[in-house]
SERO-4910 file (N, C-alpha, C, O; in steps of 0.05 Angstrom, whole numbers):
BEGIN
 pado doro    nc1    nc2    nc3   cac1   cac2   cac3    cc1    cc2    cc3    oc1    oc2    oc3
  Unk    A  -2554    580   1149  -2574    602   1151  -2575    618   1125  -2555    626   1114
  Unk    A  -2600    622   1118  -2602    628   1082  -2603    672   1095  -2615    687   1110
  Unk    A  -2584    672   1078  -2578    704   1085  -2597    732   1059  -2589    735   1036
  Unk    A  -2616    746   1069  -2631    755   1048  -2616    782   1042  -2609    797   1061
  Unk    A  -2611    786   1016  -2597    803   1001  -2614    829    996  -2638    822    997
  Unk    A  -2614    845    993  -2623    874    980  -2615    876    953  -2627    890    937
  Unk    A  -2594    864    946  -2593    874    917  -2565    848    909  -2551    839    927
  Unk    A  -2563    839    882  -2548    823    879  -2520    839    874  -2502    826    863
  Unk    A  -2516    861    879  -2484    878    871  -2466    866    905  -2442    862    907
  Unk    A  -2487    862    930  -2470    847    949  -2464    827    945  -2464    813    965
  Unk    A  -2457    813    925  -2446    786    925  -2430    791    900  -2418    771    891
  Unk    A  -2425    816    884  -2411    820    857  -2380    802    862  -2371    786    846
  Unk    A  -2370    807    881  -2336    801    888  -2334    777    891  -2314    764    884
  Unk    A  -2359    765    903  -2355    734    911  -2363    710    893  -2357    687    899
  Unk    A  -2375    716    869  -2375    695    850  -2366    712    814  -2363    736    808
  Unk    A  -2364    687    797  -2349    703    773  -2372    696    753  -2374    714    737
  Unk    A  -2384    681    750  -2409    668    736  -2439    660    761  -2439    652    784
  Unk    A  -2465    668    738  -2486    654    755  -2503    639    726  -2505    645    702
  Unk    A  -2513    616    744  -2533    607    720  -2558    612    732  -2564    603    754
  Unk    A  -2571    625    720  -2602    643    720  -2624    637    698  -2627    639    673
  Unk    A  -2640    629    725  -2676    619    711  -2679    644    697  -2668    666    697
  Unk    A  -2696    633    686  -2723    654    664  -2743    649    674  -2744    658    697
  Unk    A  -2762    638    668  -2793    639    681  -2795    642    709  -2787    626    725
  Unk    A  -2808    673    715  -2812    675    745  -2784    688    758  -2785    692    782
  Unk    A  -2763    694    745  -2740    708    753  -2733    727    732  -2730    750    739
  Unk    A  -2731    722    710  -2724    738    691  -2745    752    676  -2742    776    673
  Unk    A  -2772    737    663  -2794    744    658  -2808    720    664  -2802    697    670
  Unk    A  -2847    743    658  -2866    729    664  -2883    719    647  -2908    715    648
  Unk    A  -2864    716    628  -2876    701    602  -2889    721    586  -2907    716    571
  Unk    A  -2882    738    588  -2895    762    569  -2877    785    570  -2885    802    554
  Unk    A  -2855    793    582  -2850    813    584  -2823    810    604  -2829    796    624
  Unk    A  -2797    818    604  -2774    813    621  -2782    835    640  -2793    855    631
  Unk    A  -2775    831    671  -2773    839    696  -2756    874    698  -2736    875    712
  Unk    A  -2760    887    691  -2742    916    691  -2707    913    698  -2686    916    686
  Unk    A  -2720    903    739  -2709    907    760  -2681    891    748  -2658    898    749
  Unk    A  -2694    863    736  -2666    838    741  -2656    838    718  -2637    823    715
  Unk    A  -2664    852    697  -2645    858    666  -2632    878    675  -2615    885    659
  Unk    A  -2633    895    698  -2617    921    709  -2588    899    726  -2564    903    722
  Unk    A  -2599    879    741  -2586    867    761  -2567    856    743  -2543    862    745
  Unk    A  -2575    844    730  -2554    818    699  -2535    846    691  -2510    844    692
  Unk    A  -2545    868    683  -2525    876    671  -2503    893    680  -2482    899    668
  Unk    A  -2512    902    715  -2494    903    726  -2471    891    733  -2449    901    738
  Unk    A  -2484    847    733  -2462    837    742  -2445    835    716  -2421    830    716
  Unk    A  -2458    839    696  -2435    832    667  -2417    850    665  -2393    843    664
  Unk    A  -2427    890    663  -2408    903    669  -2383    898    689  -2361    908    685
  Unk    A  -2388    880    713  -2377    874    727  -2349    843    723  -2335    831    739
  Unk    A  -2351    839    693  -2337    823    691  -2357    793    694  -2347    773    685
  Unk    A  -2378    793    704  -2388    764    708  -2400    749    690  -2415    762    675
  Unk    A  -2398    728    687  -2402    713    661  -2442    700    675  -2451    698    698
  Unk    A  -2454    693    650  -2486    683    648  -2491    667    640  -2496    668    616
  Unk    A  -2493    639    654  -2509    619    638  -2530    621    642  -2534    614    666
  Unk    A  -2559    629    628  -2579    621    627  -2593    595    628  -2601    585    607
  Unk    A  -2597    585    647  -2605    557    661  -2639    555    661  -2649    562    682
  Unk    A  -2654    545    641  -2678    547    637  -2687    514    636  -2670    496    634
  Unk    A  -2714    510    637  -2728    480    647  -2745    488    612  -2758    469    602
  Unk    A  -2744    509    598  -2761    504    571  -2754    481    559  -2731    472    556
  Unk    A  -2776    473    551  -2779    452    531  -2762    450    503  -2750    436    487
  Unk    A  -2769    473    507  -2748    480    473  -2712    488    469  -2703    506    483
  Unk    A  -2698    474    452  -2665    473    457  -2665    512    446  -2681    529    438
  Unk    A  -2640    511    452  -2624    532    453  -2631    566    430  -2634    589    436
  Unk    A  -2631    552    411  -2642    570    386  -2665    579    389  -2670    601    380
  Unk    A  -2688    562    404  -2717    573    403  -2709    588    426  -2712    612    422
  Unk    A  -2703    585    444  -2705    600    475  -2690    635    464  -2701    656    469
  Unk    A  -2667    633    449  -2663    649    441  -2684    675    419  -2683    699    416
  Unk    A  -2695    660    411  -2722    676    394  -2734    687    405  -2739    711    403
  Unk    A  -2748    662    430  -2767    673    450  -2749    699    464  -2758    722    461
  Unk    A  -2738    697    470  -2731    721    488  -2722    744    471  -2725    767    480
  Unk    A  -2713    741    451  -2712    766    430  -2741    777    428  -2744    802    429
  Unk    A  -2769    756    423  -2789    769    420  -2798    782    452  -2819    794    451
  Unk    A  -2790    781    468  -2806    794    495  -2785    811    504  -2791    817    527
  Unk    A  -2761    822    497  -2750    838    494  -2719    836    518  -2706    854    528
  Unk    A  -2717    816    519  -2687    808    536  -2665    808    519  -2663    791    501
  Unk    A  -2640    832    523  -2629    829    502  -2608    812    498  -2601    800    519
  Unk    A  -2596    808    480  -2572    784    477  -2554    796    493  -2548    780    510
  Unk    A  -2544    814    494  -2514    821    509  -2529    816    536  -2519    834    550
  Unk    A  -2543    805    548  -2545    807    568  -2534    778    590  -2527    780    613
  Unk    A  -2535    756    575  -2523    733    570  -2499    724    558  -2489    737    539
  Unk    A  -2486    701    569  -2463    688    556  -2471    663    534  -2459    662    512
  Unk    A  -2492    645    540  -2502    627    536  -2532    608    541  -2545    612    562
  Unk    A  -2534    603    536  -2559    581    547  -2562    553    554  -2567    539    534
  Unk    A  -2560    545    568  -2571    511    571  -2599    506    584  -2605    512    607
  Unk    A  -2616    492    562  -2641    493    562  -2651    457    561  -2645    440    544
  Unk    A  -2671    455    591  -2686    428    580  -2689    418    558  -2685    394    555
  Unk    A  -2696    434    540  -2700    425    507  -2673    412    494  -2672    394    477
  Unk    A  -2651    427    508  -2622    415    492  -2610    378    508  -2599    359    497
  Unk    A  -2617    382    535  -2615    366    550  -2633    337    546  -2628    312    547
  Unk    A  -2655    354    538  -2681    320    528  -2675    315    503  -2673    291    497
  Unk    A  -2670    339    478  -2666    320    462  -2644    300    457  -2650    281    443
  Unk    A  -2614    303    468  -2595    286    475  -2613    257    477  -2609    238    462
  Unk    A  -2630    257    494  -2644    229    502  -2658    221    484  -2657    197    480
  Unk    A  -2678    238    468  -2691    231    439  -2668    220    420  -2671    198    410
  Unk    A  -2649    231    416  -2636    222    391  -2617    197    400  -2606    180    385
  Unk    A  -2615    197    429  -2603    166    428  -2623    142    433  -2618    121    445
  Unk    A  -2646    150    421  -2669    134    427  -2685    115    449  -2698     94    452
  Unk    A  -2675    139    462  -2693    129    496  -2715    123    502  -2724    107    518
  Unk    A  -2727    140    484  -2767    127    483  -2772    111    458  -2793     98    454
  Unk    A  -2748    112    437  -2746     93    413  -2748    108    391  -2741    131    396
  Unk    A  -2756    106    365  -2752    114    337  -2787    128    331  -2790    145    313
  Unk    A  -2807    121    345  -2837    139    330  -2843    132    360  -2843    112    375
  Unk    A  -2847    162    361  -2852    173    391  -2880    198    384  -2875    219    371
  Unk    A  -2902    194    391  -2917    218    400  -2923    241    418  -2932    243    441
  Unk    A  -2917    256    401  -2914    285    416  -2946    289    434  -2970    284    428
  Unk    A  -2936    296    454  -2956    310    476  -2952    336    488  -2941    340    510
  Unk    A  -2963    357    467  -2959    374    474  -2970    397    454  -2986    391    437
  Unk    A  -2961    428    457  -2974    448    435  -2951    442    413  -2928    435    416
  Unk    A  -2967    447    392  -2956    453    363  -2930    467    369  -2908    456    371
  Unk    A  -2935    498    373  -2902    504    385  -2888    500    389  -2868    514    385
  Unk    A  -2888    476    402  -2860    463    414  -2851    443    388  -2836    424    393
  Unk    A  -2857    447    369  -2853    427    349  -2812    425    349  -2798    405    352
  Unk    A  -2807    451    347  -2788    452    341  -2774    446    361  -2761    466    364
  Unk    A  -2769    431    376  -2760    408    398  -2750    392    381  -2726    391    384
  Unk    A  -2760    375    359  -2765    350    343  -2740    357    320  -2735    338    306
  Unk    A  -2725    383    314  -2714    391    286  -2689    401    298  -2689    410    320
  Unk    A  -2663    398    279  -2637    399    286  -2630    372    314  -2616    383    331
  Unk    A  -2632    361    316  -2630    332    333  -2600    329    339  -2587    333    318
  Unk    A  -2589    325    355  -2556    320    355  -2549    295    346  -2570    283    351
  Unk    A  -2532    277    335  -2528    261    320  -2514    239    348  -2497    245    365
  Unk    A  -2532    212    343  -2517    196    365  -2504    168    342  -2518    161    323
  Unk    A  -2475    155    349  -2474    139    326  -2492    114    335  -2490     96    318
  Unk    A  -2507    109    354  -2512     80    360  -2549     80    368  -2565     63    376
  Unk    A  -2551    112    361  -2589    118    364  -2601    121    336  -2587    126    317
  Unk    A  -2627    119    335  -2638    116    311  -2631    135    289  -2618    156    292
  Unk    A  -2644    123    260  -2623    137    241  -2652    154    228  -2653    167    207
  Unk    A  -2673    150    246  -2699    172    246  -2709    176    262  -2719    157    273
  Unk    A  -2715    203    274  -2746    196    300  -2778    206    283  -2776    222    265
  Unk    A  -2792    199    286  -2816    196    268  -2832    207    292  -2831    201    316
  Unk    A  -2850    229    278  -2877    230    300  -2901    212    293  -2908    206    271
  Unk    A  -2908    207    310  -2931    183    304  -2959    187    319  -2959    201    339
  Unk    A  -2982    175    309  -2996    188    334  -3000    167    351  -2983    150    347
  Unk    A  -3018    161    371  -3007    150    412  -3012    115    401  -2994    100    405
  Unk    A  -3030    107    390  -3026     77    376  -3005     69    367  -2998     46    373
  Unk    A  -2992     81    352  -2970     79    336  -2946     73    347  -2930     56    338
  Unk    A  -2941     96    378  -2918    101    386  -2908     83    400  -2920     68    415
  Unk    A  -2873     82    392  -2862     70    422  -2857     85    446  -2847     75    466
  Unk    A  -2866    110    443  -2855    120    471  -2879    144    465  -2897    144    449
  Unk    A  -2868    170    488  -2884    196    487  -2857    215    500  -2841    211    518
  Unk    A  -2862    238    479  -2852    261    481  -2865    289    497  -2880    306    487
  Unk    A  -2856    290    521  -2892    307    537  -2869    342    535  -2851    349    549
  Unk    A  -2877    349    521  -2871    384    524  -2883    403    539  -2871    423    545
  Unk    A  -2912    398    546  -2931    404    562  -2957    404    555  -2960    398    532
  Unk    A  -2976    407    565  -3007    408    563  -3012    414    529  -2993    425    518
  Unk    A  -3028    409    518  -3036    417    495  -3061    450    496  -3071    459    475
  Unk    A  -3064    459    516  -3085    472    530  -3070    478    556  -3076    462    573
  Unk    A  -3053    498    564  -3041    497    590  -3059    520    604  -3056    523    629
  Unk    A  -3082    543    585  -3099    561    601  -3120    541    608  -3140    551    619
  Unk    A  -3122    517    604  -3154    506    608  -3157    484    617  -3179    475    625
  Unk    A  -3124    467    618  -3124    436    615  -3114    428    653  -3092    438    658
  Unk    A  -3123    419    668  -3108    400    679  -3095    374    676  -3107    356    664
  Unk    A  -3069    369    689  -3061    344    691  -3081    320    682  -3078    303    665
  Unk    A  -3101    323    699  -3124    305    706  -3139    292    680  -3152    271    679
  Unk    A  -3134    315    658  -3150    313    629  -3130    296    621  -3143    289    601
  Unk    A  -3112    284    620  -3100    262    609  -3094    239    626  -3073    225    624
  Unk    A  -3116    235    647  -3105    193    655  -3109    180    634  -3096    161    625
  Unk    A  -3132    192    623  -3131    165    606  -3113    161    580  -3113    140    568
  Unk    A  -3100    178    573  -3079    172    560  -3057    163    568  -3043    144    560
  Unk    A  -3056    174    580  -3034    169    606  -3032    130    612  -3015    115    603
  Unk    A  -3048    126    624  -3062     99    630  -3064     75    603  -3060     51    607
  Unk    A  -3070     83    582  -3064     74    567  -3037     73    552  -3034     52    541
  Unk    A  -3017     92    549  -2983     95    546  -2980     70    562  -2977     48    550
  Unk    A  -2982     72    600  -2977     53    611  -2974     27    610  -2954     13    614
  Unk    A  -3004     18    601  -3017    -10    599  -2992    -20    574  -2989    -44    570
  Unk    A  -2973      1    557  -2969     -5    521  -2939    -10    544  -2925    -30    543
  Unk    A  -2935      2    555  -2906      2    566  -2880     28    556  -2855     29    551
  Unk    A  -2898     41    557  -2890     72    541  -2866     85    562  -2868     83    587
  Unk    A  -2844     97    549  -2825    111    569  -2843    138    555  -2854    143    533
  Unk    A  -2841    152    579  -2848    189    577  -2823    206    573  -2809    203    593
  Unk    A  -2812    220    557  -2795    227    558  -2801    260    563  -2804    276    543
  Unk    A  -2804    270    591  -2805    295    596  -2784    322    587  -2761    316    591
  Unk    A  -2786    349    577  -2779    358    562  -2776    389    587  -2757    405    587
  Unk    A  -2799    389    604  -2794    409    625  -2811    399    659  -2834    397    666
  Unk    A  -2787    395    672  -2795    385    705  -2805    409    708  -2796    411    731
  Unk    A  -2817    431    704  -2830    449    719  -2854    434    717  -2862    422    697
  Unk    A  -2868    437    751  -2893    427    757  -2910    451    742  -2919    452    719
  Unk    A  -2909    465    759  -2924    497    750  -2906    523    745  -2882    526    751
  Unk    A  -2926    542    731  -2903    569    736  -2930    583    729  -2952    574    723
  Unk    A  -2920    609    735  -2941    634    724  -2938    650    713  -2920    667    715
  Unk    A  -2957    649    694  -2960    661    657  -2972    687    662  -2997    687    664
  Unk    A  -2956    715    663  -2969    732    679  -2983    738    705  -2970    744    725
  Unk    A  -3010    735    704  -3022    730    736  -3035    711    739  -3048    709    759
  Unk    A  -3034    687    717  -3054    661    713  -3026    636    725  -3003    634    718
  Unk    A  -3038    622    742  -3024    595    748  -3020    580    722  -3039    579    707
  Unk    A  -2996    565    713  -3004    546    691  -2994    520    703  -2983    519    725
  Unk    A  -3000    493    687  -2990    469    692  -2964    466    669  -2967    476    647
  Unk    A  -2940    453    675  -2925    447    653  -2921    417    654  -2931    405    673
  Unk    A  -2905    402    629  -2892    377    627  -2895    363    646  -2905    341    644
  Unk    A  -2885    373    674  -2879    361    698  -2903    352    707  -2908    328    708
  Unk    A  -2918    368    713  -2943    356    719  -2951    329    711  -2956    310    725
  Unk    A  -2949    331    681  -2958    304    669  -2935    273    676  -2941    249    679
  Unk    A  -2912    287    677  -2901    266    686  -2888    253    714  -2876    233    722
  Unk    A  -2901    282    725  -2903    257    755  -2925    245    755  -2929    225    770
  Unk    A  -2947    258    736  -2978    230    746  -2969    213    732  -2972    193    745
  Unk    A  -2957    205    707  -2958    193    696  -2934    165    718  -2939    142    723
  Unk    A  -2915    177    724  -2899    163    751  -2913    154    772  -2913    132    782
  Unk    A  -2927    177    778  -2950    164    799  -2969    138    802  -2976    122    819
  Unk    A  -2972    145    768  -2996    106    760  -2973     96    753  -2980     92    729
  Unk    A  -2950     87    753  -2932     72    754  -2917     72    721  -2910     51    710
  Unk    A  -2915     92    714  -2911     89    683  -2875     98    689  -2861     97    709
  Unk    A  -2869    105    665  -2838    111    667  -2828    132    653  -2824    131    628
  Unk    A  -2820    160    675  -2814    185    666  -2784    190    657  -2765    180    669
  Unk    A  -2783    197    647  -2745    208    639  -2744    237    643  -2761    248    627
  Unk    A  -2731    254    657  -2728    276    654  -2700    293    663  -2690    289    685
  Unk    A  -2692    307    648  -2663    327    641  -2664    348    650  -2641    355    655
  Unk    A  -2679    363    656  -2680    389    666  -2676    390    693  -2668    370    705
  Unk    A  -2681    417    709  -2673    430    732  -2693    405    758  -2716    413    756
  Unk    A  -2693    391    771  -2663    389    785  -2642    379    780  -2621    385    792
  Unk    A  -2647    355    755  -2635    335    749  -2605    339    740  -2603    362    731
  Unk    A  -2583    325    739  -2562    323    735  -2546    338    712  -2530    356    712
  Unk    A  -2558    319    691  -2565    328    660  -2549    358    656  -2526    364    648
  Unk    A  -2574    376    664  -2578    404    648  -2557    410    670  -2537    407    655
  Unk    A  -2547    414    690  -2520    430    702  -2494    423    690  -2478    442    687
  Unk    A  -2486    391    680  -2470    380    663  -2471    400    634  -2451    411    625
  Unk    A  -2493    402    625  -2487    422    596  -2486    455    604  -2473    471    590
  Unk    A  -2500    463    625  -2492    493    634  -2462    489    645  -2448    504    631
  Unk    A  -2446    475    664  -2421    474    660  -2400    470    634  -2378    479    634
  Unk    A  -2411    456    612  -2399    447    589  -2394    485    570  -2373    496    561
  Unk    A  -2420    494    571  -2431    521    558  -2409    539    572  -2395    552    556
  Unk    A  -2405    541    597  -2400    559    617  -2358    556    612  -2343    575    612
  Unk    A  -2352    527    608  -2323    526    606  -2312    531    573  -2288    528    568
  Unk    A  -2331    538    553  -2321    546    531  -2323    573    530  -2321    586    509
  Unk    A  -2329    587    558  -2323    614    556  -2308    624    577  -2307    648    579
  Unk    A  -2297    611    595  -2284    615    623  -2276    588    631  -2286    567    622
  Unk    A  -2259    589    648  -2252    573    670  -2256    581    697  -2243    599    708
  Unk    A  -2278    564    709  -2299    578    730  -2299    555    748  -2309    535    737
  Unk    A  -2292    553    769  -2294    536    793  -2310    531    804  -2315    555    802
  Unk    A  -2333    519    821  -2360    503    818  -2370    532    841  -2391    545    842
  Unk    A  -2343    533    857  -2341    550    883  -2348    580    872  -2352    599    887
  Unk    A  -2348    583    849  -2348    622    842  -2373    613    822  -2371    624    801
  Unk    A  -2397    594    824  -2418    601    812  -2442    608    824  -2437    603    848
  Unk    A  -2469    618    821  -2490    625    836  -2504    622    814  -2499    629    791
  Unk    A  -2532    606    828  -2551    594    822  -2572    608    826  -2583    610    849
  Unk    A  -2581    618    805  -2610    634    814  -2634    634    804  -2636    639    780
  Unk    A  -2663    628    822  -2680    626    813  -2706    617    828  -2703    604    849
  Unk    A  -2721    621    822  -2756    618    840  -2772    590    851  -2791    587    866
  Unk    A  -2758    575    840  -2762    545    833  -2748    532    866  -2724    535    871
  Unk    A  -2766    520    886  -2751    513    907  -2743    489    902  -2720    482    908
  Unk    A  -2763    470    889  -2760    443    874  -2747    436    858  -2743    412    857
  Unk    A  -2733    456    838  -2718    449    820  -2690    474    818  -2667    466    821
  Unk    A  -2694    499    814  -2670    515    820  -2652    511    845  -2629    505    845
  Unk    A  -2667    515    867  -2652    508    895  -2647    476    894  -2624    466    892
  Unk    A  -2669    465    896  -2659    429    897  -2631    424    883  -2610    416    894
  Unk    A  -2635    429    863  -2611    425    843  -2582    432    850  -2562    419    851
  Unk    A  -2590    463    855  -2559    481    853  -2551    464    885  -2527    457    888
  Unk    A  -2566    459    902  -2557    446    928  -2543    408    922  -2526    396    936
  Unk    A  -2554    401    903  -2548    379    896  -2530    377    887  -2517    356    890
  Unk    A  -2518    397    870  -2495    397    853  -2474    405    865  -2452    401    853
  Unk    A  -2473    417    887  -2450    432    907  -2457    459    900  -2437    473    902
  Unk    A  -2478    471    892  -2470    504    895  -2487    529    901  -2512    531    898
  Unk    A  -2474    545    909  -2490    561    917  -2501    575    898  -2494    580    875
  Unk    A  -2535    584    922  -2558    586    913  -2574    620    919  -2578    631    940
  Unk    A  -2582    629    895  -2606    647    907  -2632    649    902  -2640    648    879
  Unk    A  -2648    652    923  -2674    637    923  -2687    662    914  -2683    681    929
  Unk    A  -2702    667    892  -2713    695    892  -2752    685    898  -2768    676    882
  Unk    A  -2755    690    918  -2780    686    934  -2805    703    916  -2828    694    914
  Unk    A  -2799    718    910  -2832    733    900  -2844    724    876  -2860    740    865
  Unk    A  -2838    694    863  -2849    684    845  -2868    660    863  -2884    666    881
  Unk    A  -2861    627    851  -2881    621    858  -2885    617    888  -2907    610    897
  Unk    A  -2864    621    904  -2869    620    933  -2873    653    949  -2862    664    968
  Unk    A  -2887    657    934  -2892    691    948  -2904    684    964  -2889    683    984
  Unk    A  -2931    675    971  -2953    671    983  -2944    664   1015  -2949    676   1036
  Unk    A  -2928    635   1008  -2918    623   1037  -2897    641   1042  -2896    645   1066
  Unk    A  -2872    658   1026  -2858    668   1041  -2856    700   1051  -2839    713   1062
  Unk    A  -2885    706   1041  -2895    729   1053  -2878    759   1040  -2871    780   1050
  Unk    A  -2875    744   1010  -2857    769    994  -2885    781    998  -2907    771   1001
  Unk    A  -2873    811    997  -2893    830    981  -2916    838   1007  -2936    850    999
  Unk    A  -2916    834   1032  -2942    831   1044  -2935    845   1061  -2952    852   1076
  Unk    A  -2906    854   1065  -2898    882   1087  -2896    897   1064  -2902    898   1040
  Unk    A  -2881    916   1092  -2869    944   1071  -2858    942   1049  -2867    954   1030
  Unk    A  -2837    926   1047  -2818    927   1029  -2823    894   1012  -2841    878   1018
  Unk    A  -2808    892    995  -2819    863    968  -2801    848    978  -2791    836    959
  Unk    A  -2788    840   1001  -2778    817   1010  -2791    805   1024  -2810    816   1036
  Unk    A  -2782    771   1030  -2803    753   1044  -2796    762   1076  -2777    777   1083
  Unk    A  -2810    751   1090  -2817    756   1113  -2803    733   1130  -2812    711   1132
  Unk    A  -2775    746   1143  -2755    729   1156  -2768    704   1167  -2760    683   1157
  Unk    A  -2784    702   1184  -2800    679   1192  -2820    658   1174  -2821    635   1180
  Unk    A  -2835    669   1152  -2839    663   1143  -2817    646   1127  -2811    622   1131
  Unk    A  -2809    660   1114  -2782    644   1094  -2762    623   1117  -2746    609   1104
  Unk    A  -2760    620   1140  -2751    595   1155  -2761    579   1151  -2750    560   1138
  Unk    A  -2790    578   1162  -2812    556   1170  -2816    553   1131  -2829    534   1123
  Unk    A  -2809    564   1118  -2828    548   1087  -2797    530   1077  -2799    509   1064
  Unk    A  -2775    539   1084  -2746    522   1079  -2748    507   1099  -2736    486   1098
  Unk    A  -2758    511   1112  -2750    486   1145  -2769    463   1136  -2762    439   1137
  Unk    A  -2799    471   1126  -2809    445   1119  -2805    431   1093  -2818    411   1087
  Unk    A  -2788    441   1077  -2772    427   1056  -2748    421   1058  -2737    407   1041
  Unk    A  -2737    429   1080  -2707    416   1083  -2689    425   1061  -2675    409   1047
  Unk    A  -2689    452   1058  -2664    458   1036  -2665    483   1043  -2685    494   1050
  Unk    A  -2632    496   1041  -2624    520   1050  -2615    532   1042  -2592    532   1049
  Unk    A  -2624    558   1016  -2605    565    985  -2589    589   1016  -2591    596   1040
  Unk    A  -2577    590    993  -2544    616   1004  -2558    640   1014  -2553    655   1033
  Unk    A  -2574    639    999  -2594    670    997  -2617    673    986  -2626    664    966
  Unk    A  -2626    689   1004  -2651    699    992  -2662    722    971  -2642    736    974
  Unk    A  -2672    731    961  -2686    760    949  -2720    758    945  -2734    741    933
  Unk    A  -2725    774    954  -2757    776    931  -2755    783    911  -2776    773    902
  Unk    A  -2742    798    886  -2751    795    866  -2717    807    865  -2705    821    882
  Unk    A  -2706    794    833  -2685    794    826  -2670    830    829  -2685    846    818
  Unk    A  -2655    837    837  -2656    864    828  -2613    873    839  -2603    896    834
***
């Protein structure tokens, strides 16, 4: 039975580390959350250690920028393990091969620079453009205010026909960029799975990225799987995950499942006990806890 919290200081005693989303928990892509940079730094005063557990596209250094520019501060964190650090491991041991085309915004370029060194993967990765390539690098939409999934079958379809691996960079299907819905990475690579093509992906739920937030997390503690908490908006990939991996979870409801779990629509910004059953009961997963919005 998923138990809904008022504030994350009731659980201060019972775990020593959490690894905590960003998009939709921490900020909304423009601006960090008041409430949950108050929450983080209570639990740090408190002795608790932070892995920042993010599905961005981009490794460790950029995520760090980004959040310097929207105003999250460093002491607020221990570390980061980021999709971006997780996929490129798979780029540099040449999983989609040596000239791979990028699918995605310019931005994300820097995905492609500082590479980790594999001894038995290529001794270049080359961007190339989609004729060229042996594989595809999907970071996300090139157009994520304007583009659907849908605007790329036929690239898509064509990768296919070549025998192209996709090497996805962020399993988020969607998130929300302020008050606008967006599409990410994921999108593209489940259609592209869908017409039968072949996705690779490292991030949240997948195996991968908890392997390097534990790796991150034991060069600053020795932390038992049992004293960590998993937090974040994502039922598909934060919850899926932290449940997959053995650990406990908190579901913070008022991002993209506000709607079905009826955050925000009473009195108060928590979801609506019934509601939040019946939207876990028809996905079959049961985080530790609940919140509407991190605090």
């Amino acid at each position: 039975m998923t138990r809904i919290l008022d504030s994350l200081d009731e659980v201060f005693g019972r775990y020593d580390a959490a690894f905590v989303d960003l998009w939709g928990c921490l900020h909304n892509g423009y601006e960090p959350y008041a409430l949950a940079l108050a929450a983080l730094s209570r639990w740090r005063d408190n002795g608790g250690k932070v892995v920042l557990l993010t599905n961005s596209p981009r490794p460790r250094a950029a995520v760090i920028h980004q959040l310097e520019k929207i105003g999250v501060p460093a002491g607020l964190y221990d570390d980061i393990a980021a999709s971006g650090d997780a996929s490129q491991f798979s780029l540099a041991a040449g999983d989609v091969g040596s000239k791979v085309y990028h699918l995605g915004p310019e931005r994300d370029r820097g995905f492609f620079q500082d590479l980790p060194h594999f001894p038995n993967g290529p001794d270049q990765i080359s961007l190339v453009s989609l004729d060229q390539a042996e594989g595809i690098v999907c970071t996300g939409l090139f157009d994520d205010e304007t583009e659907t999934p849908e605007d790329y079958r036929a690239t898509l379809l064509y990768a296919k026909t070549k025998g192209m691996r996709l090497l996805c960079t962020n399993p988020d299907i969607i998130v929300d960029k302020g008050d606008k819905r967006i599409y990410c990475a994921g999108a593209l690579a489940r259609l592209y799975s869908d017409m039968g093509g072949e996705s690779l992906l490292f991030g949240k739920p997948y195996p991968a990225i908890y392997d390097l937030a534990r790796k991150r997390l034991a060069a600053i503690a020795v932390i038992a799987d049992q004293r960590i908490l998993c937090i974040g908006d994502g039922i598909n990939t934060d919850i899926q995950g932290a449940m997959a991996e053995d650990l406990d979870s908190l579901f913070i409801t008022g991002g993209l499942a506000a709607a079905e779990t009826g955050t925000g629509l009473g009195e108060t910004d928590q979801p609506e006990p019934e509601k939040l059953t019946k939207y876990l009961g028809k996905r079959q997963l049961s985080p530790t806890y609940a919140m509407g919005h991190l605090r």
